[in-house]
N, C-alpha and C positions, 0 to 999 in steps of 0.2 A: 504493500500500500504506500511506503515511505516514498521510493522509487517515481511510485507512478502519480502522486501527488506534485515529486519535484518535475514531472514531463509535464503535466498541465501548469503547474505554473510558469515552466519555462516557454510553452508555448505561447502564454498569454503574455509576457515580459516581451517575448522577439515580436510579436503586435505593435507593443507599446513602443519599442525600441524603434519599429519602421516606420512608424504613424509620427513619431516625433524625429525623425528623420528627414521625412518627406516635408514635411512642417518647417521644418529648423533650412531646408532649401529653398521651398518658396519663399518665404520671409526673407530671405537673403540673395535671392537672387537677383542679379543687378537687371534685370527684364523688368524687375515688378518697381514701379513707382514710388513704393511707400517705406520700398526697401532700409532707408537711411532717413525716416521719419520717427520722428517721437522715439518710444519707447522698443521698437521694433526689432530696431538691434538686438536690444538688451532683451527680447524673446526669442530672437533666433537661436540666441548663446546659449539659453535656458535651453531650449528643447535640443540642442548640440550634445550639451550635457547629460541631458536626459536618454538621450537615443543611446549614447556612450554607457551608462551606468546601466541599462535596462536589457544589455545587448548578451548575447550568450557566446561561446568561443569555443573551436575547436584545436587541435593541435597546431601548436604553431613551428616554423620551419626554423630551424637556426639561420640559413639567411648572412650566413659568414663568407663574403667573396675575396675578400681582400686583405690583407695585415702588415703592417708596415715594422719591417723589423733590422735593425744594424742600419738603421737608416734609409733603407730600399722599402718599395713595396712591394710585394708578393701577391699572388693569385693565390686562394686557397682551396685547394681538393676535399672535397666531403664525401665521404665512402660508409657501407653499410660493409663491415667487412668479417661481422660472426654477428647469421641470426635466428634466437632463440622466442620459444614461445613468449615468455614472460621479458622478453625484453633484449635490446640487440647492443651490439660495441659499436659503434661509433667511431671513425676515425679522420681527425684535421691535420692535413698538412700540406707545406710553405713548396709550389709547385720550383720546382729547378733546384734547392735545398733538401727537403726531408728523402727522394728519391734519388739523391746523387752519394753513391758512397763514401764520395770524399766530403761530405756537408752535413751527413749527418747526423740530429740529435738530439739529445737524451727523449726519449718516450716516458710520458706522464699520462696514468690513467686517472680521471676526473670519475668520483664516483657520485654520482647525483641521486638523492633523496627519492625514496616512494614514499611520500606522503601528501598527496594529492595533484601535486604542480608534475608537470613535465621537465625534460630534465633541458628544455630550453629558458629554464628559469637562469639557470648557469652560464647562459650565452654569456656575459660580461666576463667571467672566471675563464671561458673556454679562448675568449679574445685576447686575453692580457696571458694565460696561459703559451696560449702560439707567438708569441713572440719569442718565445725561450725554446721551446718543447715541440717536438712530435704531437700530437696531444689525441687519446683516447675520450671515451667516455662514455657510460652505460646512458643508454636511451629506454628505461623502464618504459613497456607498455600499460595504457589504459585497460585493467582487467576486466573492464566491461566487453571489451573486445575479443576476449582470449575463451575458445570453446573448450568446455568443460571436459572435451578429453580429452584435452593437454595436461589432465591433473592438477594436482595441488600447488602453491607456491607459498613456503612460509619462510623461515628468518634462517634455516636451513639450505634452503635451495638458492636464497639469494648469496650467502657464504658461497654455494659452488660454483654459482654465477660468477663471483669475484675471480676465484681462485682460479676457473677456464680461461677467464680472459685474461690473467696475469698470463698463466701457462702460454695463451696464445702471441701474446707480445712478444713475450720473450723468446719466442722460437720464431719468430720474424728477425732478431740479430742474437744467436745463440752465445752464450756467454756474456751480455750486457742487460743486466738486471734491470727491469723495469722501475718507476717512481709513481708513488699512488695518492691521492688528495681527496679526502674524503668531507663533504661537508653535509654539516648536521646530523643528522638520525643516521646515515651509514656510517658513520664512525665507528659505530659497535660491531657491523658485521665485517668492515675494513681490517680493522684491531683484530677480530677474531680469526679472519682470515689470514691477516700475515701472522701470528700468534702458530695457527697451525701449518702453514708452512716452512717457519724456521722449525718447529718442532717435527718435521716432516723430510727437513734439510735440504728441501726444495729450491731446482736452480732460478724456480719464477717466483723465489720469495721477493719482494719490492725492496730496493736499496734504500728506500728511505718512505715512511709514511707520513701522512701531514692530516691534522685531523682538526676541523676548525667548526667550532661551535658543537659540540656533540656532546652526547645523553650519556658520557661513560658512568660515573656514577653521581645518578640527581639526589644522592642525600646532603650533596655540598650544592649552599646556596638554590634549595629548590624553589622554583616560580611558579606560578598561576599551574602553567601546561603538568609540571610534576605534579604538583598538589590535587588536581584532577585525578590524573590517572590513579595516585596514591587511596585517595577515599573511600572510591565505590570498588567493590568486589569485581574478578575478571567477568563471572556472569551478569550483570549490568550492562556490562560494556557489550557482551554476546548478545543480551535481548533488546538493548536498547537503538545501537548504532549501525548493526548489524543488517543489510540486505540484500534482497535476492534480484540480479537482476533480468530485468524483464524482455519479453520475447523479440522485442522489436531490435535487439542487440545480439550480435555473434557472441557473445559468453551468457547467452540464456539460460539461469540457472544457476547461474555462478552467484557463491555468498559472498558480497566485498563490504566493504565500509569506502560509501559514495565519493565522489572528490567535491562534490558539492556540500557534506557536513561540514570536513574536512575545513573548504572556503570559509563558511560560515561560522565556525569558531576560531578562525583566526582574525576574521574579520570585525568579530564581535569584542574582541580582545584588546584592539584599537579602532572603536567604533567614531571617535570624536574625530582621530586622526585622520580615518578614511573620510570623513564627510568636509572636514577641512580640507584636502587635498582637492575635492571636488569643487568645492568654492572659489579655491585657487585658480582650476583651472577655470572656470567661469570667468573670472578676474582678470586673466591673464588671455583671453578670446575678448573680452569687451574691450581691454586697452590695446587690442590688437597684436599681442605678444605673441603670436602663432605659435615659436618653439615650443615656448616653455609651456603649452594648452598640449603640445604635442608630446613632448617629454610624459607630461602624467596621462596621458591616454595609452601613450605604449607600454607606460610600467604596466597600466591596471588591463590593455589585453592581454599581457606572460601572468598577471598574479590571478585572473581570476579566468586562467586554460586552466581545469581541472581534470582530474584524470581519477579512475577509480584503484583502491587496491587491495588486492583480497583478504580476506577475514583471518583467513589464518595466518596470514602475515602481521598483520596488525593487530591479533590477540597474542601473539607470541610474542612479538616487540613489547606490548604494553606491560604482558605478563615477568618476563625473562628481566626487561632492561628497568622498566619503574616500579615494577611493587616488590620483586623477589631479589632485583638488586644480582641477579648472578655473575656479570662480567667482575667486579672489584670483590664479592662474595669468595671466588674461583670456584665457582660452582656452575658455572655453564657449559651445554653441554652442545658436541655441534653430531649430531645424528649417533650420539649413542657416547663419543668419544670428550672426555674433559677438555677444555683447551687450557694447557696449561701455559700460564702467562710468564713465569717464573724460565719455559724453553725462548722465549724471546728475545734473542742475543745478536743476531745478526742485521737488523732493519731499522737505520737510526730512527728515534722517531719525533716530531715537531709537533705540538701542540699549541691552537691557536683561540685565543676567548675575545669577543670584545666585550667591553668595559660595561657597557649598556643593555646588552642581552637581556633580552626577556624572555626569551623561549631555554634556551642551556644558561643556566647561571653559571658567574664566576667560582671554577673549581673544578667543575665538570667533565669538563678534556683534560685540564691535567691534573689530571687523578692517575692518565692514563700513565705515567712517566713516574708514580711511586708503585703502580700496580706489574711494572717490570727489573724485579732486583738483577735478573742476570746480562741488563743489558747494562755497557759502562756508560758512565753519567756524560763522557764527551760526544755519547750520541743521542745526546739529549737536548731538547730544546724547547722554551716556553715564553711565549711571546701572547700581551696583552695590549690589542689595537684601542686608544685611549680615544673616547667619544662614539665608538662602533657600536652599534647596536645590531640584531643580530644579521641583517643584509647587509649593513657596511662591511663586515670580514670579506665576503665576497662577490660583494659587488659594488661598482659606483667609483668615486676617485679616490675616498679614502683605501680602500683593494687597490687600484688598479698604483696607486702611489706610495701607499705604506707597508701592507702587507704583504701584495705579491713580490716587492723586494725582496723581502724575510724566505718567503718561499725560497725563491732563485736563489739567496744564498746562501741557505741550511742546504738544499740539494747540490749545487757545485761541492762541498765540503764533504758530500758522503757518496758522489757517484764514483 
């Protein structure tokens, strides 16, 4: 019923969204006489707004042509180059560089969040990324999409997902260790991944992992998103968030937790902010600002592409990483086997928090850097981006200026 309440209402929103469209062009068209009369304007902008706010989104492309790097600018190759049910590898790279053996270098896999967004939320990280890096990146599928006999996908299967495509990297230049960068909620299955492949003595263990803003253990500094999941019992969370998606979808059948709740409680989280941002752009369309009406129109078609992800993945996260605490615990378990965090010796690793975070509180990531005694402490690193909150780590100028520095040169240090 959940499901199909959010299709009628989304049906009646892309109504409103055309009608105040079509509205918001008459009104402004320079054909119509009244166009630049009275107060007319100042309604075009409104229903601008409104057709923007009301509008629904599908997958959006990365959209990456180009990159300027060592001073040149580059064409950039986008390739699907390993793909799996539940989500494909991704690969960016610097045309006449990344394919010339004598040019090139280091491979960084970007591992992008299942948690509602697409993993082109990351396009900024992915851009400032290619300027240094080969650069990978997991493209999680919308599970609404994915038919039910592709089976299950839970916090296990994404660890293997990790661990395939490190493997496959790294036998693309055999004997040059991959670099992996994991933001927010994959940090746990990141950590657990490389965790079992040094324990595993694997040659695609990652030379160095970077984990920025992540859930390693939320009993340091927990926020609002902890405090949630911490309250209510896992069965709450099964009967209350929980659905089935419906027939008009290739994963008919399939239990997920919607990407539109998902929206909706993050959005409700900074409700003041999002309707401020709106007014802005309103603000900045009446004084004729064009970018900058543009700039927050583009943020908010990546923030509000939703995507679905399935139940078992998201009760086993909720369960495993916020109420049972197993990753700092060392009680977690990856399909039967410990992952012992203490075998962690070979993959320096960087930990990154900003100062502002409300979603991972300060402490959170690096918890990860006492929860590895066998690794030595010079390949350790912990860095706190001051004013970031938690998009600034990676995204926007403060990333593209402070932090991805840090990155670049924690990795020259351990490749």
């Amino acid at each position: 019923m959940l499901y199909h309440a959010y299709e009628i209402q989304r049906s009646w929103m892309n109504s409103v969204s055309s009608m105040a469209a079509i509205s918001a062009s008459v009104l402004s068209n320079t054909a119509n006489p009244f166009a630049k009369m009275g107060a007319m304007p100042m309604a075009a902008n409104a229903l601008d707004v409104l057709a923007h706010a009301t509008a629904s989104y599908g997958k959006p492309a990365f959209g990456i042509t180009e990159i300027e790097s060592g001073g040149k600018l580059y064409p950039v190759i986008e390739a699907t180059v390993v793909n799996r049910p539940f989500g494909d590898l991704k690969r960016f790279r610097l045309d006449g560089v990344d394919d010339n053996a004598e040019t090139k270098r280091p491979k960084m896999l970007i591992v992008a969040p299942m948690s509602g967004h697409y993993a082109t939320l990351l396009r900024g990280t992915v851009e400032r990324m290619l300027k240094s890096y080969e650069v990978y990146i997991t493209d999680w599928a919308d599970a609404a999409t994915v038919p039910v006999h592709e089976g299950d996908f839970d916090l296990d299967t994404y660890i293997d997902y990790l661990m395939d495509f490190l493997g496959y990297i790294e036998e693309q230049q055999p004997g040059t260790r991959p670099h992996m960068l994991a933001v927010c909620q994959p940090s746990v299955p990141a950590f657990a991944a490389t965790a079992l492949l040094n324990q595993h003595k694997s040659p695609a263990a990652p030379a160095t992992l970077t984990m920025m803003g992540g859930p390693i253990d939320t009993r340091e500094s927990p926020t609002s998103v902890n405090d949630h999941a911490m309250k209510r019992p896992i069965e709450w969370f099964r009967q209350t968030v929980i659905t089935t998606v419906p027939k008009q979808y290739r994963g008919a059948g399939r239990k997920v937790y919607p990407g539109f709740m998902q929206l909706n409680a993050f959005m409700s989280m900074n409700l003041r902010s999002h309707m401020m941002s709106h007014y802005e752009m309103f603000k900045h369309l009446t004084s004729g600002d064009d970018a900058s009406a543009q700039a927050t129109k583009d943020f908010y078609d990546e923030y509000r592409s939703v995507c679905d992800m399935t139940a078992e993945f998201y009760l086993q996260t909720v369960e495993e990483v916020f109420q049972k605490h197993s990753i700092p615990n060392g009680t977690f378990e990856h399909k039967g086997e410990v992952v012992d965090l203490t075998k962690l010796t070979d993959t320096a690793l960087l930990a990154i928090e900003g100062e502002r975070d409300d979603i991972s509180g300060l402490g959170q990531t690096r918890a990860a850097l006492k929860l590895t005694p066998g690794l030595n402490e010079d390949k350790k690193r912990y860095y706190m981006a001051e004013g970031a909150g938690h998009y600034g780590i990676f995204n926007g100028s403060r990333w593209r200026d402070k932090v991805a520095p840090v990155v670049e040169e924690f990795v020259a240090a351990h490749s």
